[in-house]
C-alpha positions as CSV (number, residue, x, y, z in Angstrom):
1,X,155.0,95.2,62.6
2,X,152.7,92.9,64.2
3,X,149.4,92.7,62.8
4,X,146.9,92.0,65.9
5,X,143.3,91.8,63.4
6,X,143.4,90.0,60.0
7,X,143.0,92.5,57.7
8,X,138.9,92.2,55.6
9,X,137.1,94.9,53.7
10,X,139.9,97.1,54.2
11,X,140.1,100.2,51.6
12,X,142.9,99.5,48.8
13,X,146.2,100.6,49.4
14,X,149.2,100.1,51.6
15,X,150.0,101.1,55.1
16,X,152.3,104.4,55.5
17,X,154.2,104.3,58.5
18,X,157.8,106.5,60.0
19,X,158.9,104.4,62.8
20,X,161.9,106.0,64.7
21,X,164.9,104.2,65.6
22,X,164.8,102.2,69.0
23,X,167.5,100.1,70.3
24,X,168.7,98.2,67.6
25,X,165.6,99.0,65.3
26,X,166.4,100.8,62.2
27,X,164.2,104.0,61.7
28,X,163.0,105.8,58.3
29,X,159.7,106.1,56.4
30,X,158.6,102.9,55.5
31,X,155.3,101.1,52.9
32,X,154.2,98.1,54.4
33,X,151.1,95.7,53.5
34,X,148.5,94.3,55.3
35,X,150.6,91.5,56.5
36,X,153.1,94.0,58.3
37,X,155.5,92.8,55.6
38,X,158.1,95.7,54.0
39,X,157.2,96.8,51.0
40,X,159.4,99.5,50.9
41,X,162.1,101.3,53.6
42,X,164.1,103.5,53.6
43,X,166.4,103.6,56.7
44,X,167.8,107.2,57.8
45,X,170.8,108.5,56.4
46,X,172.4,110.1,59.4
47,X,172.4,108.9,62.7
48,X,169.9,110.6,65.1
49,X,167.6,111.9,62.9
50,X,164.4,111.1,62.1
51,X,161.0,111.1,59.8
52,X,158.0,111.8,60.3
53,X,154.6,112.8,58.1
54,X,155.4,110.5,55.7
55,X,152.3,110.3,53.0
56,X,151.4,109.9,49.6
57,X,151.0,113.8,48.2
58,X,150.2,115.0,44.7
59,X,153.3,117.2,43.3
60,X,153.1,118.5,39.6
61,X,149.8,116.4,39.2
62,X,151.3,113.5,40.0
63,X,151.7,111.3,43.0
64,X,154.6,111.2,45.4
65,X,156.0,110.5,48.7
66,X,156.9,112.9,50.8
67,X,158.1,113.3,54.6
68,X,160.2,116.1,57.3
69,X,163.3,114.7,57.5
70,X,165.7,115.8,60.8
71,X,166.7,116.1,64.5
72,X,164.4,118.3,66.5
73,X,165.0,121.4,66.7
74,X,167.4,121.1,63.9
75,X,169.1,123.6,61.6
76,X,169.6,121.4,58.7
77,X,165.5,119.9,58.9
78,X,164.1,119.4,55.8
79,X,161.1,118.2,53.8
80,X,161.8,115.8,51.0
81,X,159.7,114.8,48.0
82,X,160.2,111.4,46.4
83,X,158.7,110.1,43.0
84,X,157.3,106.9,42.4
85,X,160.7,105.3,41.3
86,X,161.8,106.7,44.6
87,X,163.9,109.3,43.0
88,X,164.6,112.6,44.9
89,X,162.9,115.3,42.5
90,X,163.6,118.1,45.9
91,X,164.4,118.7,49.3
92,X,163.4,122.1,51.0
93,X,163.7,124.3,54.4
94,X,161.9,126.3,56.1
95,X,162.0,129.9,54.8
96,X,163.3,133.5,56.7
97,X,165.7,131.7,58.4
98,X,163.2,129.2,60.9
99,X,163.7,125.9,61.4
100,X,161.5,123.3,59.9
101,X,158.9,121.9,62.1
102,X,157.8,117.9,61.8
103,X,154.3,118.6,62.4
104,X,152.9,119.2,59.3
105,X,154.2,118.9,55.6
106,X,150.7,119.7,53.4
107,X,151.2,120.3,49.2
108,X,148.3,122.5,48.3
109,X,146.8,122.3,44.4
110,X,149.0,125.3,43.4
111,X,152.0,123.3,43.9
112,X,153.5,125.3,47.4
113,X,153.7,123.8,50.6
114,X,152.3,125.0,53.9
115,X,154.8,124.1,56.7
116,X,155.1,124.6,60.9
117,X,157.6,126.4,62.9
118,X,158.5,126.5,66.4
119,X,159.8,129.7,67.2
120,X,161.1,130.7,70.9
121,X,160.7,134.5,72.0
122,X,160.8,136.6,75.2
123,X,157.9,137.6,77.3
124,X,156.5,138.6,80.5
125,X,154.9,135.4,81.8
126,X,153.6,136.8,85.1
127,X,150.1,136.6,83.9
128,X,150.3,132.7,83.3
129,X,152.8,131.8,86.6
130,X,155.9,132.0,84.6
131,X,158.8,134.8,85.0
132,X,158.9,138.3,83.7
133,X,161.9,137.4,81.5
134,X,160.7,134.4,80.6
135,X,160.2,132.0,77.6
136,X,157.4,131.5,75.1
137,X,157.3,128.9,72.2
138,X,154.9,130.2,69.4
139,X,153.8,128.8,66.0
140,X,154.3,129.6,63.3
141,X,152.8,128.7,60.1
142,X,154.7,129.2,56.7
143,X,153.4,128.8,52.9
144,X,156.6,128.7,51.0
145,X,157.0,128.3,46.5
146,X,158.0,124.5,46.8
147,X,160.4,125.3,43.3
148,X,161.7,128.9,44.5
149,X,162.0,128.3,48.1
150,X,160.3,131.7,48.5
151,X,157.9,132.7,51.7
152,X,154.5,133.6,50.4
153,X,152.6,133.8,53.8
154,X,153.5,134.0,57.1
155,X,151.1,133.4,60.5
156,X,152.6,133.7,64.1
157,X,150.5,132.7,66.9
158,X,151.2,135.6,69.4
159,X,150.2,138.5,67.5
160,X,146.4,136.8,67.4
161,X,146.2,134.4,70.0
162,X,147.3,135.7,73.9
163,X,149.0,133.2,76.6
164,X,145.8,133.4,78.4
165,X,143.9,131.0,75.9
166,X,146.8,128.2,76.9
167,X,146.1,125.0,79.6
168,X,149.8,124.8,79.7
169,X,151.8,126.1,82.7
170,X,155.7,126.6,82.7
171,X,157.3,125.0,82.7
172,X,156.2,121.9,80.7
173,X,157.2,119.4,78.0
174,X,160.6,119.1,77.4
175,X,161.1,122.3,75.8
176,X,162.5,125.7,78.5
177,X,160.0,128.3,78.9
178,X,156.2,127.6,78.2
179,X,155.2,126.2,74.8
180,X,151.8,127.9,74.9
181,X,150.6,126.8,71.7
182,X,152.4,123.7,70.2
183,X,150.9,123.9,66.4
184,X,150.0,120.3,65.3
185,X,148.3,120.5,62.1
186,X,147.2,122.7,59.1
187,X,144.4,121.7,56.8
188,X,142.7,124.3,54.2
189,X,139.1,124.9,54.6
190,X,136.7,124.6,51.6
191,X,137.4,128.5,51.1
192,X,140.4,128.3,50.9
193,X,141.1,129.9,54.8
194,X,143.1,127.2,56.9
195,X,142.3,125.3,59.5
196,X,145.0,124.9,62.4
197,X,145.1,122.8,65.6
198,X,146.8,123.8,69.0
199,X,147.2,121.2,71.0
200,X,148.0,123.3,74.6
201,X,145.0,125.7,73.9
202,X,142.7,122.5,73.2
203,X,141.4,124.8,69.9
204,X,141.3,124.2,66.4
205,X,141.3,127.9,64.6
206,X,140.3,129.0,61.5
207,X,142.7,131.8,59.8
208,X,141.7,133.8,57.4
209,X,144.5,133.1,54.8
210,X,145.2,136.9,53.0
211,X,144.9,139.1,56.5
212,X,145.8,136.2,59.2
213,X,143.1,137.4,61.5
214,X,141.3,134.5,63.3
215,X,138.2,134.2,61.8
216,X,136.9,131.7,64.6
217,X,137.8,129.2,67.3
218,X,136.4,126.2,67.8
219,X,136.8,124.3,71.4
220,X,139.0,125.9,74.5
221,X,138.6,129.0,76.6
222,X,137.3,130.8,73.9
223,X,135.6,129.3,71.6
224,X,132.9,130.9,69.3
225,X,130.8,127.8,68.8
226,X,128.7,126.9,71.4
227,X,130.1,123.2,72.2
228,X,127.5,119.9,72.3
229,X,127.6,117.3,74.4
230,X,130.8,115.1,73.7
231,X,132.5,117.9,71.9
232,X,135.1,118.8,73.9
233,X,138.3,117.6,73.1
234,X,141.9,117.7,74.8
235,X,145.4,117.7,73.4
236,X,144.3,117.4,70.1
237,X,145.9,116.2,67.0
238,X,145.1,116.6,63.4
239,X,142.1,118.7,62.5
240,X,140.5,118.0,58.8
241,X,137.6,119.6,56.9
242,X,136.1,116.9,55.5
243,X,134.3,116.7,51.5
244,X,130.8,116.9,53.1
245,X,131.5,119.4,55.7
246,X,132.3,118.2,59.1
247,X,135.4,118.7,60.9
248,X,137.5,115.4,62.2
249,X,140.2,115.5,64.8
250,X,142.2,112.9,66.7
251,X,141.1,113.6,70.7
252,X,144.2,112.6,72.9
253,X,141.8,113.3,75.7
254,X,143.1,114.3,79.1
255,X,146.9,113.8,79.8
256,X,148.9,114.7,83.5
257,X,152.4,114.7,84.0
258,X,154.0,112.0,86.5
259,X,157.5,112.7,87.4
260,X,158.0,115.3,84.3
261,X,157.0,112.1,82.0
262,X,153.4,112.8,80.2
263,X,150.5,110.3,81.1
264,X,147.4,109.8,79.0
265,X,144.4,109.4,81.7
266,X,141.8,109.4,79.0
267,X,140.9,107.1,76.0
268,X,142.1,108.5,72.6
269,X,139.4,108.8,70.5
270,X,138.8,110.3,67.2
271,X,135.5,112.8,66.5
272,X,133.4,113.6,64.0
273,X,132.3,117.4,64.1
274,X,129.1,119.4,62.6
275,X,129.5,122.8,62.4
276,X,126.3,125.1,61.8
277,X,128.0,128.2,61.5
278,X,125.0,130.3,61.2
279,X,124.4,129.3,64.6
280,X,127.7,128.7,65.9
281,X,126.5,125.5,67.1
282,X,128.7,122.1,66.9
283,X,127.8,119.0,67.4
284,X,129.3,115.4,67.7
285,X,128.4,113.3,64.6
286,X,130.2,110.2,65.9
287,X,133.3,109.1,67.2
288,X,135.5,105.9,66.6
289,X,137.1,104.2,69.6
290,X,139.6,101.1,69.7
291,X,138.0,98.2,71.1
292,X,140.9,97.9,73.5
293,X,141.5,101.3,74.5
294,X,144.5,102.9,73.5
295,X,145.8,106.0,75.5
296,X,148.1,108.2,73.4
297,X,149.4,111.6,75.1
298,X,150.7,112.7,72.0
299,X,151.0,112.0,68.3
300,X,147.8,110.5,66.3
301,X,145.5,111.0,63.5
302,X,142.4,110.2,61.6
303,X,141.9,109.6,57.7
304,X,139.0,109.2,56.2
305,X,139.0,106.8,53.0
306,X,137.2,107.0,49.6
307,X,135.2,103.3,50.3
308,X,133.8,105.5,54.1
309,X,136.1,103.8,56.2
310,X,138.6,105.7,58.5
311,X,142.2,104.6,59.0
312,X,143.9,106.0,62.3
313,X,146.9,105.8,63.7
314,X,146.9,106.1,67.5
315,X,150.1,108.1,68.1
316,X,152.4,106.8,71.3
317,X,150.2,104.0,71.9
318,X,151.8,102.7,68.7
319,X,148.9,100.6,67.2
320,X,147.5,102.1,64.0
321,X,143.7,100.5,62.7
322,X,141.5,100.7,60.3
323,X,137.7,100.8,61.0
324,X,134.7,100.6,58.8
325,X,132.3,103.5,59.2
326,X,130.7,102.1,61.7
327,X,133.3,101.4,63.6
328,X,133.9,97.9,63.5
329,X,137.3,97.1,63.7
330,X,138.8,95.8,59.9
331,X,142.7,95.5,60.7
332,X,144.7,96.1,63.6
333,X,148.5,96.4,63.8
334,X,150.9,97.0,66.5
335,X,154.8,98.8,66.0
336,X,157.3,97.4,68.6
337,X,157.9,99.6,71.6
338,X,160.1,102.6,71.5
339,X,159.4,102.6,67.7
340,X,156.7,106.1,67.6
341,X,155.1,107.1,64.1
342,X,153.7,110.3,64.3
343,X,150.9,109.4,62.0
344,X,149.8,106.3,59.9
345,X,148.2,106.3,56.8
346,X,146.6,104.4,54.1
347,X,147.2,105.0,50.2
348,X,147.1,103.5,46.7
349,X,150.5,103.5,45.1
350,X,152.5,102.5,42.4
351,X,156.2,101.9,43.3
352,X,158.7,101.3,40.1
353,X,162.4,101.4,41.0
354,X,165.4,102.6,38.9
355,X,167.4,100.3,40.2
356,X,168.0,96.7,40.0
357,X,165.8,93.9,41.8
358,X,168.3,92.4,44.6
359,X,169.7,88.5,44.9
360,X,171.9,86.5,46.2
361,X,172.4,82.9,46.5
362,X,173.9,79.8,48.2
363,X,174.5,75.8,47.3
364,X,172.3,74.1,49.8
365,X,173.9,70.7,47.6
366,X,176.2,69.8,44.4
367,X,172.8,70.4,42.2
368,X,170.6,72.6,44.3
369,X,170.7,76.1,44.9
370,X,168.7,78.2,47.0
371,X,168.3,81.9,45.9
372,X,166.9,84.9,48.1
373,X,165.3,87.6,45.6
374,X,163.6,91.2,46.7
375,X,163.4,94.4,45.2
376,X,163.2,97.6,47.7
377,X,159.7,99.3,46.7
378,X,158.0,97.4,43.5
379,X,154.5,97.2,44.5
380,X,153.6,95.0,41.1
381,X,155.7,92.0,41.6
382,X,153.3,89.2,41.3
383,X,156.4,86.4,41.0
384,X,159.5,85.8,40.9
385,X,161.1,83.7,38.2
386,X,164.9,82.0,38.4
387,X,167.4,82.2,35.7
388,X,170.4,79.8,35.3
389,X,173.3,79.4,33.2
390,X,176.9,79.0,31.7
391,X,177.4,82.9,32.2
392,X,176.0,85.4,32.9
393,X,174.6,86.3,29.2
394,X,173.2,82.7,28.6
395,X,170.9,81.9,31.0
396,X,167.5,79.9,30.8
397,X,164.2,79.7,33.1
398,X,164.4,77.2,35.8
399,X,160.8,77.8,37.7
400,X,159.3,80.3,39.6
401,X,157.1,81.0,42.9
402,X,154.6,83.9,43.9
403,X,156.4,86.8,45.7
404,X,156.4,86.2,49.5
405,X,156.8,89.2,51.7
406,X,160.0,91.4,51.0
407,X,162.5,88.9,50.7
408,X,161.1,85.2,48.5
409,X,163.1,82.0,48.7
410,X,163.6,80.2,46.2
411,X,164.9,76.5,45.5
412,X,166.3,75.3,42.2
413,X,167.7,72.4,41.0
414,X,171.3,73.2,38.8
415,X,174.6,72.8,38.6
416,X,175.2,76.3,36.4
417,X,177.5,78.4,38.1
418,X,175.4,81.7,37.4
419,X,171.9,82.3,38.7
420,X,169.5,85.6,38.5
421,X,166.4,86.1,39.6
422,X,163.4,88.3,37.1
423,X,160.3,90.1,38.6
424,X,157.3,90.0,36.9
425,X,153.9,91.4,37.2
426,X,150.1,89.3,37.7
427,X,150.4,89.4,33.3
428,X,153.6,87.7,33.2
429,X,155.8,90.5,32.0
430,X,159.2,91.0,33.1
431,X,159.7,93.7,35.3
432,X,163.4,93.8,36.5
433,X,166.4,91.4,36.6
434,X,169.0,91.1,39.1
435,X,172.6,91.0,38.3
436,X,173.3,87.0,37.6
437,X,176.1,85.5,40.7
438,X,177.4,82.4,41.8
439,X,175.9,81.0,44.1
440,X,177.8,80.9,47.6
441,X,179.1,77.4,48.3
């Protein structure tokens, strides 16, 4: 990751990120820090698929990582749950026989998780241009028992939302028929209803959560609140009710199709939206823009920080930011090209292996030894201290250096044929050692 602006009065935490695999570019969910260095990856398993969503969720009242692991369209898709020593404590499907969406993995306080599904079903398309026997992609939303696996709620778009609400004409995307609706994101409203965005109806929904009846829309054909000037949005990503009330969403703004390839023609832009619903009025609070424009015709979001500032990630323009509330520009960072992230975050977190910190070692002369020392996801490793002796149980200090990045070189002067590396913390305690090794020659 190239980081663009030097990151300064940025919120605590590290950066979040799922780059997928392109060319020779490993993919997998990946903590980095505000130098673009690795602080922990995790590359995927099997070739082809992919993560995305990857975030810092609270599980059991305690923090974790989770992510949709799969191929799209997948049988075998899955969301996974990680604790902080990076320990699988589940993985889970989709429920009633669907397959898992990557859209949207959100752990609610009662410990379930509410989940997306595209689901492809006949109808008569006439109305919209398409063919009588033709194809329509709905979405689905799903709130499933995280521990039993069991379906507690289930939402499908076309028996409350008609084809005539859609901007999209068949066929389009890469997906046969008409994907009418493409659900991007599910958020739950301060009373509990949720919140859901449609990207090809250019409306974010609310949905009453016991009967599944739309309560209202906001933005597209038909929307209930009367929309202010620079309300509008297009294409949308990621729709969040905020603590004091407004709505945010990531705008992808206008996108046309050249050659069957999708082409963002507006600046991406994220909004901040007042809703009076007394008067069913909204109104444009502000909005954050990049300073160089990005274009993104898909992917993107918006998350607001404790300290007021707002960390985005601007989908397939692959350049994530964060921005004080103001909008000044704080850090800027760029993912090399072909490698998408769906979204980007920022979180505190506390990484603490099971295993092992990592070494390895070479002779660089008779008496001096250079050693190589990392350890995959311990975010509290201050330095790095070498170990040297007669074997591999009797071993002595011989200096250490301040972690550097993922992997810290080190150069020692011995002649004892064993070396190890310890981690410890800013207090000096030891963390972790690595296995003890000879040193390559």
């Amino acid at each position: 990751m190239e980081v663009n602006t030097q990151a300064r009065d940025t919120a605590p935490g590290h950066i979040f990120v799922a780059p997928e695999r392109g060319g020779s570019i490993q993919g997998g969910p990946m903590i980095v820090d505000d130098r673009g260095q690795v602080v922990w990856f995790r590359p995927q398993q099997r070739d082809g698929t992919f993560a995305r969503d990857f975030k810092v969720q609270h599980y059991r009242d305690e923090p974790v990582l989770t992510w949709w692991e799969g191929f799209l369209g997948g049988p075998s898709n899955e969301y996974v749950i990680l604790d902080s020593s990076y320990q699988e404590i589940t993985r889970f499907r989709a429920g009633n026989g669907y397959r898992a969406d990557h859209h949207e993995f959100l752990i609610t306080p009662q410990d379930t998780a509410l989940i997306l599904i595209y689901d492809a079903v006949r109808r008569d398309l006439s109305s919209i241009g398409g063919l009588k026997g033709g194809v329509v992609w709905q979405g689905i939303v799903q709130e499933i028992d995280i521990e039993t696996g069991e379906v507690i709620f289930e939402w499908h778009s076309l028996e409350h939302v008609g084809l005539d609400e859609t901007y999209a004409k068949p066929p389009n995307d890469a997906l046969p028929g008409i994907d009418y609706f493409h659900i991007n994101s599910i958020d739950i409203d301060h009373d509990g209803n949720l919140l859901v965005s449609a990207r090809e109806t250019f409306t974010v929904y609310k949905i009453a959560r016991k009967s599944g009846e739309v309560i209202w829309r906001l933005g597209g054909k038909k929307s209930d609140f009367e929309m202010g000037p620079d309300t509008r949005f297009a294409y949308q990503h990621d729709a969040r009710r905020q603590r004091d009330g407004t709505i945010t969403i990531f705008d992808n703004g206008t996108t046309v199709f050249d050659n069957g390839l999708p082409r963002a023609v507006e600046e991406a832009r994220c909004i901040v939206l007042k809703l009076d619903e007394d008067e069913m009025v909204a109104t444009l609070v502000r909005q954050y823009t990049h300073p160089d424009k990005q274009f993104a015709h898909a992917g993107g979001n918006m998350q607001t920080l404790p300290n007021g500032n707002v960390f985005v990630g601007w989908g397939r323009a692959l350049v994530l930011s964060e921005l004080s509330s103001d909008g000044e520009l704080l850090f800027d960072a760029s993912l090399p090209p072909k490698n998408n992230t769906y979204r980007a975050f920022r979180f505190p977190w506390s990484g603490h292996p099971s295993d092992q910190p990592a070494a390895t070692a070479e002779h660089t002369s008779e008496d001096e030894v250079k050693v190589y020392a990392s350890w995959n996801g311990a975010t509290e490793v201050a330095t790095w201290e070498v170990i040297a002796g007669s074997s591999p149980d009797r071993t002595r200090p011989l200096g250490s250096v301040p972690r550097d990045g993922f992997e810290t070189a080190i150069t020692v002067h011995t002649a004892k044929p064993y070396v190890a590396v310890q981690a410890k913390n800013s207090s000096g305690r030891v963390l972790g050692t690595s296995k003890a090794l000879k040193p390559r020659s």
